[in-house]
PAZAPA-4460 file (N, C-alpha, C; in steps of 0.05 Angstrom, whole numbers, plus 32768, in hexadecimal, padded with zeros to 4 digits):
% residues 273
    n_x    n_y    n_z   ca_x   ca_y   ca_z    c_x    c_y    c_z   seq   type   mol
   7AEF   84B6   81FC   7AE7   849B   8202   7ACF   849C   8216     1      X     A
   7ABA   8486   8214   7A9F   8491   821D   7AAD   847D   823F     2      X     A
   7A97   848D   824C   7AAA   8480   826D   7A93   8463   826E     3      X     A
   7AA7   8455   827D   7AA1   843B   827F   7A8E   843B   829D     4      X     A
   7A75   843A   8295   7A61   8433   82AD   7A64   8422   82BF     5      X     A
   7A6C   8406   82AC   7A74   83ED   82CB   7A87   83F1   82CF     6      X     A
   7AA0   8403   82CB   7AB7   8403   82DB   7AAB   8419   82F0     7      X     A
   7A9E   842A   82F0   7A9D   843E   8300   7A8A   8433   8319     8      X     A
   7A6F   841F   830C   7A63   8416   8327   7A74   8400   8339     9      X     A
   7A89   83F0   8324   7A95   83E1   8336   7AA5   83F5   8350    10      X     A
   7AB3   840B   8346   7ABE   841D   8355   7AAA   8425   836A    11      X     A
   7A94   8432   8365   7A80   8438   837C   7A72   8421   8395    12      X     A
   7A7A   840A   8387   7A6B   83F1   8399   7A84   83ED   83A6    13      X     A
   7AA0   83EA   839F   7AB9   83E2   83B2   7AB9   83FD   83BC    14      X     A
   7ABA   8413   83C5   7AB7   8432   83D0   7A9F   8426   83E3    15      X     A
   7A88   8423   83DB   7A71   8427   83EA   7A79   8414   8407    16      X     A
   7A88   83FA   8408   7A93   83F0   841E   7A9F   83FB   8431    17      X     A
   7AAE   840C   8429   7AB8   8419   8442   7AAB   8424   8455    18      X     A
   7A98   8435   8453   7A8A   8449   846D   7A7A   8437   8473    19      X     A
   7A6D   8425   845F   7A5B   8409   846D   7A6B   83F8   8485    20      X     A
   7A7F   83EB   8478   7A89   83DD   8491   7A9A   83F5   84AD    21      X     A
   7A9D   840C   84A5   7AA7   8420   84C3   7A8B   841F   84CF    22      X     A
   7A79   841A   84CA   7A5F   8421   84DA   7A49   840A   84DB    23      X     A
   7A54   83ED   84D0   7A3F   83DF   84DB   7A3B   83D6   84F0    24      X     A
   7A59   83D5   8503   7A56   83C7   8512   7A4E   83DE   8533    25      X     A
   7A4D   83EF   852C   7A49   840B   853D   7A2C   8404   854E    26      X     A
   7A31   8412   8566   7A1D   840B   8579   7A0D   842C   8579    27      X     A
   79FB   8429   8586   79E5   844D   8583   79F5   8460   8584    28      X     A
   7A0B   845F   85A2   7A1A   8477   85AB   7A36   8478   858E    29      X     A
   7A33   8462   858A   7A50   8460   8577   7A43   8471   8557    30      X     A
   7A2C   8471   8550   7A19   8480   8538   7A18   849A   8542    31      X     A
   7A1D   84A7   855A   7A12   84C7   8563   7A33   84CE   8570    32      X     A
   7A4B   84BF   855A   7A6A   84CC   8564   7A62   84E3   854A    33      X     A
   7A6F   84F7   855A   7A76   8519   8541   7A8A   8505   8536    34      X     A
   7A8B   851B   8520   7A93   8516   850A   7AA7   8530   8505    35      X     A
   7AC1   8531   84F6   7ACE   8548   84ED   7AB8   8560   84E8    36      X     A
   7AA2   855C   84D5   7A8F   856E   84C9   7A80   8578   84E0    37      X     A
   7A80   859A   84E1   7A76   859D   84F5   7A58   859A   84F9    38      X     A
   7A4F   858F   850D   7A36   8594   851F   7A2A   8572   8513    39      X     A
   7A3D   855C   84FE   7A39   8553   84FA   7A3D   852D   8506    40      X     A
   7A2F   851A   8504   7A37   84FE   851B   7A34   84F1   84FD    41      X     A
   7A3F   84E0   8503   7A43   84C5   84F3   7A27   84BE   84E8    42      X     A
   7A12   84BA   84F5   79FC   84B5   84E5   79F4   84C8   84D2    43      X     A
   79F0   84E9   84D1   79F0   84F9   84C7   79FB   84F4   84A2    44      X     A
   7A18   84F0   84A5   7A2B   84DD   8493   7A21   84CF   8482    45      X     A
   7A0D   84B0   848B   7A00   84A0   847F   79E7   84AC   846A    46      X     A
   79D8   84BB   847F   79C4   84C1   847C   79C5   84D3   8462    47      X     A
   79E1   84E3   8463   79DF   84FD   8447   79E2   84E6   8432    48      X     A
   79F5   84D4   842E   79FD   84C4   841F   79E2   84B6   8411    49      X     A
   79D4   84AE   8420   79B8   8499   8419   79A5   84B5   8400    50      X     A
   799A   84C7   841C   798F   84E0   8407   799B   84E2   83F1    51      X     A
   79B3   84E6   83F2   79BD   84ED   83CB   79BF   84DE   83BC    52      X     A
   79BC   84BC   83C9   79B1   84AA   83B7   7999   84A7   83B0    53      X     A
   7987   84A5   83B4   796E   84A8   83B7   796D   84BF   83A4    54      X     A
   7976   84D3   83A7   7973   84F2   8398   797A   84E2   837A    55      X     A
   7995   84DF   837A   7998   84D0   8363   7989   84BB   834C    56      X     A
   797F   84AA   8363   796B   8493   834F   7953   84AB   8348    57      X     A
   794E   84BA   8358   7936   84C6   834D   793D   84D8   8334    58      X     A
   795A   84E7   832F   795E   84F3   8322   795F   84E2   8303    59      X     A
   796A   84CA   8304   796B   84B6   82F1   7953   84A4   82E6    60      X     A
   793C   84AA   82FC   7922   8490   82EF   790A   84A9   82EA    61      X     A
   790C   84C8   82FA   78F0   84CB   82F3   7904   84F0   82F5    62      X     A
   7911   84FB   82E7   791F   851B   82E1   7909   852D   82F4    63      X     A
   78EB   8527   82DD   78D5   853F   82E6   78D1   853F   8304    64      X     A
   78D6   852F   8309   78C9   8521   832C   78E2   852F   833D    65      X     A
   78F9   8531   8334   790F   8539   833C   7912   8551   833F    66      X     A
   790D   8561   8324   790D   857C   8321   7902   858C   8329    67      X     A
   78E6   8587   8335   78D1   858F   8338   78D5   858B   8365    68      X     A
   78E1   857B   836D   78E4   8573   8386   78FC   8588   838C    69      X     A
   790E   858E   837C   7926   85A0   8382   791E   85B8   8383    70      X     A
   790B   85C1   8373   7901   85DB   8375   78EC   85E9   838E    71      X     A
   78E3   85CC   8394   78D4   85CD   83B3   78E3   85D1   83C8    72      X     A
   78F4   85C2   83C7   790C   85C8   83D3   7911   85D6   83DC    73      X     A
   7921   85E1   83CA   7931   8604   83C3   7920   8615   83D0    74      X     A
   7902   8616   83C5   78FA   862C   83D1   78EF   862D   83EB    75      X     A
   78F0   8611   83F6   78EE   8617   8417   7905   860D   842A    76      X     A
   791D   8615   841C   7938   8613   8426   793D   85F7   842F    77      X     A
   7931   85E1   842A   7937   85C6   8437   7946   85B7   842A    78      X     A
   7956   85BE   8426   7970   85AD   840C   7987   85AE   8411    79      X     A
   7994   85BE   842C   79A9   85BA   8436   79B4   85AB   8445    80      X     A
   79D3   85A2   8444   79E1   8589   8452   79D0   8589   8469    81      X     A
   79D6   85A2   8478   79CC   85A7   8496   79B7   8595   84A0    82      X     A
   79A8   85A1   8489   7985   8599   848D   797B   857B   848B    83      X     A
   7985   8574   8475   7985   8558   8471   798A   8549   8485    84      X     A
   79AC   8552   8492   79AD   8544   84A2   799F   853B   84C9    85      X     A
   798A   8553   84C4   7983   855C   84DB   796A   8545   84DA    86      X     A
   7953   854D   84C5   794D   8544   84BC   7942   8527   84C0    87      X     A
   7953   850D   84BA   795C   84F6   84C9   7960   84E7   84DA    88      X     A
   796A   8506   84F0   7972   84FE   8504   7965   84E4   851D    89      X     A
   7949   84E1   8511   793C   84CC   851F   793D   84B3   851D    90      X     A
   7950   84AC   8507   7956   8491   84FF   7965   8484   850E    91      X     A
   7966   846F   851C   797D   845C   8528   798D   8452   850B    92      X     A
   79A8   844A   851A   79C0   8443   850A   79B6   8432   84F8    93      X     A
   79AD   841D   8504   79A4   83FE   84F9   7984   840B   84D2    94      X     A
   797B   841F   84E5   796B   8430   84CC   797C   8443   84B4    95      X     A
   7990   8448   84C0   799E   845D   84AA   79B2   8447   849D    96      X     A
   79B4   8430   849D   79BF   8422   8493   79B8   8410   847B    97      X     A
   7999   840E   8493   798A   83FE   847A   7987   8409   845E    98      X     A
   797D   8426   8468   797D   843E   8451   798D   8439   843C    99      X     A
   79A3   843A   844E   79BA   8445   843A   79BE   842C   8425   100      X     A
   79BF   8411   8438   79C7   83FA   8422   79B5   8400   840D   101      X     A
   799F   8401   8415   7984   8400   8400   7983   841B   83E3   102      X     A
   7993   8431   83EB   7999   8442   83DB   79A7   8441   83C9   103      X     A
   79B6   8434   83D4   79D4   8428   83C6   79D0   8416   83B2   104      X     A
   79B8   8403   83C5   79BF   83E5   83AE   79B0   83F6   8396   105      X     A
   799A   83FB   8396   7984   8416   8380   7994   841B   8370   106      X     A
   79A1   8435   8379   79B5   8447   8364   79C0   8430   834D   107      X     A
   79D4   8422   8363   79E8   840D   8359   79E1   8405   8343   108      X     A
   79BF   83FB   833F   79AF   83E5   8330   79A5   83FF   831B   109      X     A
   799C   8418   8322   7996   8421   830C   79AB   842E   82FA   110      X     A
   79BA   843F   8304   79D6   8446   82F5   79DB   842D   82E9   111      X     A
   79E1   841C   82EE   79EF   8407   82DD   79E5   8400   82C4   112      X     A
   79CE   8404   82BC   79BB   8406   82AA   79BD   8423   8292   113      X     A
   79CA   8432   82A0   79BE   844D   8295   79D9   8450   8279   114      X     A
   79D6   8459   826A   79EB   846C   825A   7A00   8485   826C   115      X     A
   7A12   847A   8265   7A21   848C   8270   7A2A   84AD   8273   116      X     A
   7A1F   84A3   8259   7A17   84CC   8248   7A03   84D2   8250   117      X     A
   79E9   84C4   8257   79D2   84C6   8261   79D4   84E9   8275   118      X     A
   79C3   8501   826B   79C9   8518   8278   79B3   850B   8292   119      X     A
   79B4   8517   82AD   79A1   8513   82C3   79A5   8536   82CB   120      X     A
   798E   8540   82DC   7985   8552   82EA   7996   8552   82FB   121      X     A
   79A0   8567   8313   79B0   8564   8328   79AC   8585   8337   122      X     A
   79B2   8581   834F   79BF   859D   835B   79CB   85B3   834D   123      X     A
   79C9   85BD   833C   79D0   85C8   832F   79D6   85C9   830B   124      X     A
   79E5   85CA   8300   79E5   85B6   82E6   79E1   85A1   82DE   125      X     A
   79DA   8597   82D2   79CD   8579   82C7   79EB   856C   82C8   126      X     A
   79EC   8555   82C2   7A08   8549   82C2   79FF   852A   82B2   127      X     A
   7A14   851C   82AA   7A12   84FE   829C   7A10   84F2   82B1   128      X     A
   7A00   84E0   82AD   79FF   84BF   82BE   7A1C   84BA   82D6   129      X     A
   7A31   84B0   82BC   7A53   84B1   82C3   7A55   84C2   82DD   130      X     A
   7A55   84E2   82D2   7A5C   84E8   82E6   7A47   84E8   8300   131      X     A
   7A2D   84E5   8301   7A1E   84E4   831B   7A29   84D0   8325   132      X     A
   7A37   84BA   831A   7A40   8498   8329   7A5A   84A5   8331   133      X     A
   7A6A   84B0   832A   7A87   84C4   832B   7A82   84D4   8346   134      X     A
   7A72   84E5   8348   7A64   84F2   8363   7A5C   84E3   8375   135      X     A
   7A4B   84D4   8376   7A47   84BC   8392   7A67   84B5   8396   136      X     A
   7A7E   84A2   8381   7A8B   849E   838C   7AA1   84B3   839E   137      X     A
   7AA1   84C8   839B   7AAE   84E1   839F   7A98   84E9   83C5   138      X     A
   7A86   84E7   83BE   7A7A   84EC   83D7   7A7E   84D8   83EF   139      X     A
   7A77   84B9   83E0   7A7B   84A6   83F1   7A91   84A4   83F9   140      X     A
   7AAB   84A9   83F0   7AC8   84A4   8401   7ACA   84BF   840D   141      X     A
   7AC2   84D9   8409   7ABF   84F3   8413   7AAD   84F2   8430   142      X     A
   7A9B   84E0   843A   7A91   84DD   8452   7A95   84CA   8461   143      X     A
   7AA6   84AF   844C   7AB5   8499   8458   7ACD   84A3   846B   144      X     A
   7ADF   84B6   8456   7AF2   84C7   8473   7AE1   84CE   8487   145      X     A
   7AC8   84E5   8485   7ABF   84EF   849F   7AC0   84DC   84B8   146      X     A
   7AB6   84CA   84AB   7AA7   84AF   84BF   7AC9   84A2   84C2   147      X     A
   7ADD   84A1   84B3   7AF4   8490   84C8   7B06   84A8   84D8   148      X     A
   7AFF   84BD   84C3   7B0C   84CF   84E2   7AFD   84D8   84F8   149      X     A
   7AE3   84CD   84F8   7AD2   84D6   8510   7ADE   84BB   8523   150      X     A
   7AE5   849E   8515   7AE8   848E   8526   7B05   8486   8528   151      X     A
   7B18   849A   851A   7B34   8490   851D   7B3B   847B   8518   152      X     A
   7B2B   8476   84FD   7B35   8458   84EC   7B4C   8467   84D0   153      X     A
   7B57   8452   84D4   7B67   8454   84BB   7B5C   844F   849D   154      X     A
   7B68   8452   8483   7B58   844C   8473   7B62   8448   845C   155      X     A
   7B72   8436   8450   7B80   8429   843B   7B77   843A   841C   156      X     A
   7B84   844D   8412   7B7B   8460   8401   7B81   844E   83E9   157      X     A
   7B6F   8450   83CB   7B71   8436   83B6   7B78   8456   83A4   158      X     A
   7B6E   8445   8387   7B7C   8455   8371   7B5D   845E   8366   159      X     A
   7B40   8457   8373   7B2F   845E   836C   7B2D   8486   836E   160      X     A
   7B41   8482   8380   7B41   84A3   8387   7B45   84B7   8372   161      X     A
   7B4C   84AB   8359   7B46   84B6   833C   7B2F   84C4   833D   162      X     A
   7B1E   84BD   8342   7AFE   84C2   833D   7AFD   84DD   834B   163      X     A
   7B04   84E2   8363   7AFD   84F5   8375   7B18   84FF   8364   164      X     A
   7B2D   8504   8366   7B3C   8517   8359   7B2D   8521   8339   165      X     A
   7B24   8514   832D   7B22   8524   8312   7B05   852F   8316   166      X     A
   7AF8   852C   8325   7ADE   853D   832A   7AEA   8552   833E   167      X     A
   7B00   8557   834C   7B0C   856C   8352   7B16   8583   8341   168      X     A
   7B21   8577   832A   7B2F   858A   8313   7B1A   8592   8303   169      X     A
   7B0F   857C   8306   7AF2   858C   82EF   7AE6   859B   82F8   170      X     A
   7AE4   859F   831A   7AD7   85B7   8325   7AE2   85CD   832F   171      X     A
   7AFD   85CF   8318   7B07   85E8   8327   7AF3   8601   831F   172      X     A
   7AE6   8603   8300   7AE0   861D   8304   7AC4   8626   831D   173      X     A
   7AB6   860B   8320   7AA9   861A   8337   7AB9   8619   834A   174      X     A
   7ACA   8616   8358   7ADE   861B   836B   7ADE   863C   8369   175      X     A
   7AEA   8642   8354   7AEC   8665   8359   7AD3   866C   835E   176      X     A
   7ABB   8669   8346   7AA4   867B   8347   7A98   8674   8366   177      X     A
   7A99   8663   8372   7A85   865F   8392   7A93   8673   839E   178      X     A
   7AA8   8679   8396   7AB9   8688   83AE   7AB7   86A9   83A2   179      X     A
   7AAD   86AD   838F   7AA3   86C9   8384   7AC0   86D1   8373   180      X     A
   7ACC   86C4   836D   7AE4   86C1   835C   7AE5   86BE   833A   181      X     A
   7AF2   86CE   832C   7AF1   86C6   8315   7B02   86B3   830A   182      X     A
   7AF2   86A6   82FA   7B09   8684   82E8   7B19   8688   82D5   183      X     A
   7B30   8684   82E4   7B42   8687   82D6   7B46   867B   82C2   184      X     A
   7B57   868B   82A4   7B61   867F   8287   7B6C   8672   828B   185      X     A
   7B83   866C   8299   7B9E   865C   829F   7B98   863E   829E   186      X     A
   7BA0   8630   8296   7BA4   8608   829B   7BAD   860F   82B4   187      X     A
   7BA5   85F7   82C5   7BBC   85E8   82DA   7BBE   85C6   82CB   188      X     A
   7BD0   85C1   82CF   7BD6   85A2   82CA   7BD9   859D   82F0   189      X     A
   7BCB   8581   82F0   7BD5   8571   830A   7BE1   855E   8308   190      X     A
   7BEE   8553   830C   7BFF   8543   830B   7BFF   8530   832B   191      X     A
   7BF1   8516   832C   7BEA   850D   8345   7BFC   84E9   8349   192      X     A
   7BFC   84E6   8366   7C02   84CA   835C   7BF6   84BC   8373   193      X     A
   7BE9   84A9   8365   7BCF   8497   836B   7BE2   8483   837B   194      X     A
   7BD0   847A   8394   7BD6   8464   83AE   7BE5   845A   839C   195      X     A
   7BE7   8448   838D   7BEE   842C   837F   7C0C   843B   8376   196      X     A
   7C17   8453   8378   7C2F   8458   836C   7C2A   8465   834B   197      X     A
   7C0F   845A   833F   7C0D   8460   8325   7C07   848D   8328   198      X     A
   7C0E   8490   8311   7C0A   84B2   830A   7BF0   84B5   82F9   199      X     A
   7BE9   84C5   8303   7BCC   84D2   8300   7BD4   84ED   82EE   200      X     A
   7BD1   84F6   82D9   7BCD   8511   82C6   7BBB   851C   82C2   201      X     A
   7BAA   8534   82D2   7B9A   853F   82C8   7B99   855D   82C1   202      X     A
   7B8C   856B   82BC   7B87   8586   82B2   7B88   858F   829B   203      X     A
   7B8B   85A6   8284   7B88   85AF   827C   7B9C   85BA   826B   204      X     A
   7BBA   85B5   8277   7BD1   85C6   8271   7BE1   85B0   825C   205      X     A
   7BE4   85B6   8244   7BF4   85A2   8236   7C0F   8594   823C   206      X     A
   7BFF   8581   8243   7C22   856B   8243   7C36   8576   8237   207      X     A
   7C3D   8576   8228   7C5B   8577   8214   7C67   8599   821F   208      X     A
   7C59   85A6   822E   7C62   85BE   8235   7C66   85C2   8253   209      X     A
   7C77   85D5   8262   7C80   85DC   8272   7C5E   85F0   827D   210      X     A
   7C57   85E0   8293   7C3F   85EE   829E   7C3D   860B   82A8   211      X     A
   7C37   861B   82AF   7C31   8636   82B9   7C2A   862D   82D3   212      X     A
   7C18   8620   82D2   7C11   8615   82F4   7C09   85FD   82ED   213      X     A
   7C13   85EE   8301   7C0F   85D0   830D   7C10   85D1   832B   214      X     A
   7C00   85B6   832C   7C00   85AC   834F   7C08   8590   834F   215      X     A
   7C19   8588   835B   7C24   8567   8364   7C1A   8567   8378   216      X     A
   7C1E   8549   837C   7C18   8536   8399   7C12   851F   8395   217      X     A
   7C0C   851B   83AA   7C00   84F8   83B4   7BD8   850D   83AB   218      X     A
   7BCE   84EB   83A0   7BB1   84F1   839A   7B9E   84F4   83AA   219      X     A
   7BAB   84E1   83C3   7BA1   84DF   83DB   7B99   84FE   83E8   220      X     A
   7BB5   8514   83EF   7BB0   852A   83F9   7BA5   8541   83E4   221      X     A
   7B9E   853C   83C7   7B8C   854A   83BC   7B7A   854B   83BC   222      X     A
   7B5D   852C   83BF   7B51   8522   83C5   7B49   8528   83DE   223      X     A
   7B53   8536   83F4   7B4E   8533   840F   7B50   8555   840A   224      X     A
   7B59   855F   83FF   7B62   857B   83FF   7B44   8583   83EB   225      X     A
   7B35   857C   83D5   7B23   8587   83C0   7B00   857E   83CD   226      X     A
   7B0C   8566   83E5   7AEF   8563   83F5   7AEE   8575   841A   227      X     A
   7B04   8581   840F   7AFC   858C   8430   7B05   857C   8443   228      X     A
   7B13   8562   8440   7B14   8556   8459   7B36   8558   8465   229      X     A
   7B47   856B   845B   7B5B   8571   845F   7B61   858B   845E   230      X     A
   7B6F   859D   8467   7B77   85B4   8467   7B93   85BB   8454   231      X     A
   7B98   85C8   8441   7BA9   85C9   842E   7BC7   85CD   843F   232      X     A
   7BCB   85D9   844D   7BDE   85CD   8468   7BEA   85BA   846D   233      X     A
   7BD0   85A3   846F   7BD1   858C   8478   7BD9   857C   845E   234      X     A
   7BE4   8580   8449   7BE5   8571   8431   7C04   856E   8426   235      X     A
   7C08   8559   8415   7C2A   8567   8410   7C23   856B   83EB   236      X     A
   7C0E   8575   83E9   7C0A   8584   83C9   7C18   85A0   83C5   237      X     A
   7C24   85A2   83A9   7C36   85B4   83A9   7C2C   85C2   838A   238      X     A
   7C26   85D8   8390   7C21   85EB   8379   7C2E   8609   836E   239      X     A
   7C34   85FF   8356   7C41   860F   834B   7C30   8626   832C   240      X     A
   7C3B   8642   8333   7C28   8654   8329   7C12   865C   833D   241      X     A
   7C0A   8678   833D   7BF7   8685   8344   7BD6   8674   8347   242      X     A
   7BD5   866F   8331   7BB6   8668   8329   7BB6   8644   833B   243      X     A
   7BC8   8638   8334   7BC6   8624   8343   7BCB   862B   8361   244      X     A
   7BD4   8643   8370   7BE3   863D   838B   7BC2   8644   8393   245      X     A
   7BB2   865A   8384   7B93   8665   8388   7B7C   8644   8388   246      X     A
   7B7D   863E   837C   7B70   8628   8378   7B6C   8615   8392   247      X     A
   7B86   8611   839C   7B89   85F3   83B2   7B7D   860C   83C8   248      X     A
   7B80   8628   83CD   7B76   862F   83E7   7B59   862A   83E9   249      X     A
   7B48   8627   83C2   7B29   8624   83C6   7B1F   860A   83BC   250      X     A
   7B31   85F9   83AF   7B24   85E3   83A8   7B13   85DD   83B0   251      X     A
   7B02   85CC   839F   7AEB   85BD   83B2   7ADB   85A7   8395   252      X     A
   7AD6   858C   839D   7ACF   857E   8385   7AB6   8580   838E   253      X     A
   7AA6   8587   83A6   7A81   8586   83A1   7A79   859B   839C   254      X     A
   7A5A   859C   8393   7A46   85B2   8392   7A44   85C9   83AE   255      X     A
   7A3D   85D7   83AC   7A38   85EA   83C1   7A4A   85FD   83CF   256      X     A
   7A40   8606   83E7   7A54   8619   83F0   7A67   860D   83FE   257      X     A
   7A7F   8620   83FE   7A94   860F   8402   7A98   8607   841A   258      X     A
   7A94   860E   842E   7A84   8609   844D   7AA8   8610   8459   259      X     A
   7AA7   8602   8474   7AC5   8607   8486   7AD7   85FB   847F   260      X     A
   7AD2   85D9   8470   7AE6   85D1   8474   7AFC   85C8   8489   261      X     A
   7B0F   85BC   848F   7B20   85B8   849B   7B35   85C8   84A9   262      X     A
   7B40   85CA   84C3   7B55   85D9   84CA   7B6F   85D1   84C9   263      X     A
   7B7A   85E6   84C7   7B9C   85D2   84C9   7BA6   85C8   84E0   264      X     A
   7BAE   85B1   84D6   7BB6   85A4   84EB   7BA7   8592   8501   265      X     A
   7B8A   8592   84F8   7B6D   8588   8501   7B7B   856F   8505   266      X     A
   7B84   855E   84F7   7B8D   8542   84FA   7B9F   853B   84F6   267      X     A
   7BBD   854B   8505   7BD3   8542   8513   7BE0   8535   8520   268      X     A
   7BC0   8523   852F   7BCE   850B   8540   7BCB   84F0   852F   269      X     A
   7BBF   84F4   850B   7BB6   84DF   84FE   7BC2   84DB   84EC   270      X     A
   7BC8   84C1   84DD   7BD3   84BF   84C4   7BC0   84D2   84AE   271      X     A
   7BC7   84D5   849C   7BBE   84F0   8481   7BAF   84D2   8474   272      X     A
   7B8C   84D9   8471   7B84   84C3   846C   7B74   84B0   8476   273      X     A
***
């Protein structure tokens, strides 16, 4: 079934609210609070978010312009979180905001237009339309935590968290290979269950049979566990079989290296979330 574009931007525009409203009402010192991510503040946050929009519309209206900028890039090392975020750093809050709405509303307006099969340029492998709108939303609730656990807000978890789980499963095999690991033959089936109470089925392993490896849980602590922003510790996901127990120690649903991550127990004085 071809993926439904306006369901996915409606998903990215109700997502995109959240880190908007944790940070509009923020004063200078309240934009330069750290953040879980190290060496990183809350504006930092905004600021990566806006760039990969921006990266995006460009990847979608002009490829050559794109392809050709990544390779400049690359070869003078200026393409990292780090950097980006450093980068920026001269923007006031009230500027990284504007940014960002303005990136947002862009994307929003051109994806919505596009084919969903539509292949685009990217960081690495090319990818469909779908999933580049699939990725923003996976990033945008992935820095929305940073920013409420930097400010110890709570954060009402929806059933959109589909999106960020199945771009988790789909990235298990680079999960091994970043980690110099070979990809394993084996299925895992996951088996998740989404805020709303409803069950989530994904992976590879045929239903009608008794799995070799599976992982249960709440979607919430998979989701928090495949972006780094939880420590597998810190989760009540439960895996069964070898290949799946390997997996949850490297998950990871984004591009790149797999960086530190979370410690256990980092956020013990907080609700999970």
């Amino acid at each position: 079934m071809p993926a439904d574009m306006a369901a996915l931007i409606s998903d990215l525009t109700a997502e995109t609210a959240e880190p908007r409203d944790l940070v509009s009402g923020l004063d200078a010192a309240g934009w330069l609070t750290p953040t879980p991510a190290p060496g990183w503040m809350i504006a930092d946050q905004i600021s990566h978010l806006a760039f990969f929009d921006d990266a995006a519309v460009t990847a979608a209206t002009d490829p050559d312009r794109f392809s050709t900028e990544l390779s400049r890039a690359e070869g003078t090392s200026e393409i990292t979180p780090d950097d980006i975020a450093i980068r920026y750093r001269g923007l006031s809050g009230s500027e990284l905001l504007d940014w960002f709405d303005l990136s947002r509303r862009r994307l929003i307006e051109i994806f919505a237009g596009l084919d969903p099969a539509a292949r685009l340029p990217w960081f690495g492998p090319p990818m469909s339309a779908a999933s580049a709108v699939t990725a923003r939303i996976m990033e945008t609730w992935a820095h929305g935590q940073d920013i409420a656990d930097a400010l110890g807000a709570a954060r009402i978890p929806s059933d959109r968290l589909r999106h960020v789980a199945h771009l988790g499963v789909r990235a298990l095999p680079f999960s091994f290979l970043v980690n110099g690991l070979e990809v394993p033959g084996e299925p895992v089936r996951i088996e998740l269950t989404l805020p709303s109470g409803e069950p989530l089925m994904l992976g590879s392993s045929p239903r009608s049979s008794t799995p070799s490896n599976l992982v249960t849980g709440p979607a919430l602590d998979f989701c928090l566990l495949v972006t780094h922003r939880r420590h597998r510790q810190d989760t009540a996901l439960v895996a069964l079989g070898p290949v799946a127990d390997r997996w949850l120690d490297i998950a990871q649903a984004f591009a790149g290296p797999p960086g530190k991550g979370r410690r256990p127990g980092q956020f013990a004085d907080q609700n999970i979330g």
